[in-house]
C-alpha positions as CSV (number, residue, x, y, z in Angstrom):
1,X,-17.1,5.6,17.1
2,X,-18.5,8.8,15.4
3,X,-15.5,10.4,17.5
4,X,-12.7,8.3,15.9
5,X,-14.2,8.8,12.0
6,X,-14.0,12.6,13.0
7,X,-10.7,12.2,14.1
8,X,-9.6,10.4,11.1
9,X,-11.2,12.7,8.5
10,X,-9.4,15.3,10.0
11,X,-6.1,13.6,8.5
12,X,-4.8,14.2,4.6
13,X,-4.6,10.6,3.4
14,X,-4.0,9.1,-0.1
15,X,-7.0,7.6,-0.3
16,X,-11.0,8.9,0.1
17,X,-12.7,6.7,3.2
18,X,-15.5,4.9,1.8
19,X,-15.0,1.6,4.0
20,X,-13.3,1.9,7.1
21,X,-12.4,-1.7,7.6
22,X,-11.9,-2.3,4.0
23,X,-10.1,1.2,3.9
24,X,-7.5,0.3,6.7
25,X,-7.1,-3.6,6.4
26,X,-4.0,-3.1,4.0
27,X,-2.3,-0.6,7.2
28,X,-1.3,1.5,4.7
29,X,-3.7,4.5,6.4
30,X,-2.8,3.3,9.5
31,X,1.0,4.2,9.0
32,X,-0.2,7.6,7.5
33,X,-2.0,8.3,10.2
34,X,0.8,7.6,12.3
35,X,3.2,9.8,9.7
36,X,1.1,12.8,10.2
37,X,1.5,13.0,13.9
38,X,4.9,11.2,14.6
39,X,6.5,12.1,11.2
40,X,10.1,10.8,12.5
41,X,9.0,7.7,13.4
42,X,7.6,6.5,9.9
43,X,9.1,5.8,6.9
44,X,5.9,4.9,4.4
45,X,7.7,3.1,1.7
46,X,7.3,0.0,3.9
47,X,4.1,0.0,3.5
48,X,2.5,-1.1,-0.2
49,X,-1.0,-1.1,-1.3
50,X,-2.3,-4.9,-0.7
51,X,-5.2,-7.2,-1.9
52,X,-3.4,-10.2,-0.7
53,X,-3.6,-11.8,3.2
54,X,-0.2,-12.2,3.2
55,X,1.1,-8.8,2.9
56,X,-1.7,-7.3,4.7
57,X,-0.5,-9.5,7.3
58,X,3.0,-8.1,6.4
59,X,2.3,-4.4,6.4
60,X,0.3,-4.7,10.1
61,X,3.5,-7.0,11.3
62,X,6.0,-4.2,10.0
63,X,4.4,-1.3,11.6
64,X,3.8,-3.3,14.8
65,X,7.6,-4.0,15.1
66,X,9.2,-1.1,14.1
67,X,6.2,1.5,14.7
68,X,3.9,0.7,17.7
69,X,6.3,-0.7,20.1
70,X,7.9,2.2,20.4
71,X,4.5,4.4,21.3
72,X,3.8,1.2,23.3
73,X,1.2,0.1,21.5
74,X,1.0,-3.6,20.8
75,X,-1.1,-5.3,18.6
76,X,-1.9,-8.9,19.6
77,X,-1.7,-11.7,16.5
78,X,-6.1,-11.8,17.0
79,X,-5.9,-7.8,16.5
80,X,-4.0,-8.0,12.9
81,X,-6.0,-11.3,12.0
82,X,-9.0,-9.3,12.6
83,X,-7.9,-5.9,11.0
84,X,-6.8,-8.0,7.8
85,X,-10.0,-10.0,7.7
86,X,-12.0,-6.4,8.1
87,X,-13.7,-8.1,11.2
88,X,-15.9,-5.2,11.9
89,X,-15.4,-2.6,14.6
90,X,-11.5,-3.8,14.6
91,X,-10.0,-1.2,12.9
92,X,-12.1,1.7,15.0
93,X,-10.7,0.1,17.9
94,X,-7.6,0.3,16.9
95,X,-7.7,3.7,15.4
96,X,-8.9,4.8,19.2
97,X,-6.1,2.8,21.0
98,X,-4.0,4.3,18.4
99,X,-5.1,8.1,18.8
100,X,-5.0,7.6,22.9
101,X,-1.4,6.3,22.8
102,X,-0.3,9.2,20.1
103,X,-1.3,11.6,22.6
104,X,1.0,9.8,25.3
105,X,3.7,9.8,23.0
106,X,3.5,13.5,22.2
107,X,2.9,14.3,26.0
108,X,6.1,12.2,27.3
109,X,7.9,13.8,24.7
110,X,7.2,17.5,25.6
């Protein structure tokens, strides 16, 4: 885990990382993370600051539709539940998956 929070704080994001589940639940990190690697894939206004399950729910639904699938990366239903809920050690898994399948991406591209 203590590799993925190094990887993470090696990315400029809006916000300072004080908890990583409650940090991420929202997805709006998530897609900036994604933004800094794979700038033409994401477009961040489609993500907005939430408090609410719904569009949590909404922003990790977005990103896995238009985002993920095409770095073949999909999150199950469970996955997003949990990342919403801040189930703990959800969001570090994801941000591994998520760093493994950037580096894919990046390689099949080259």
């Amino acid at each position: 885990m203590q590799e993925v929070y190094n990887w993470v704080d090696e990315i400029p994001l809006s916000r300072p990382k004080k908890n990583i589940a409650r940090d991420f639940s929202d997805c709006v990190l998530i897609a900036e993370v994604l933004k800094h690697y794979l700038p033409q894939l994401v477009e961040l206004h489609n993500y907005s600051n939430a408090h609410s399950i719904q569009q949590k729910s909404y922003n990790w639904n977005t990103l896995n539709q238009k985002v993920l699938k095409k770095i073949n990366l999909q999150l199950s239903v469970k996955d997003i539940k949990d990342a919403v809920e801040m189930v703990p050690e959800t969001i570090e898994r994801v941000l591994f998956t998520l760093r493994y399948k950037i580096d894919q991406y990046v390689q099949r591209k080259k």
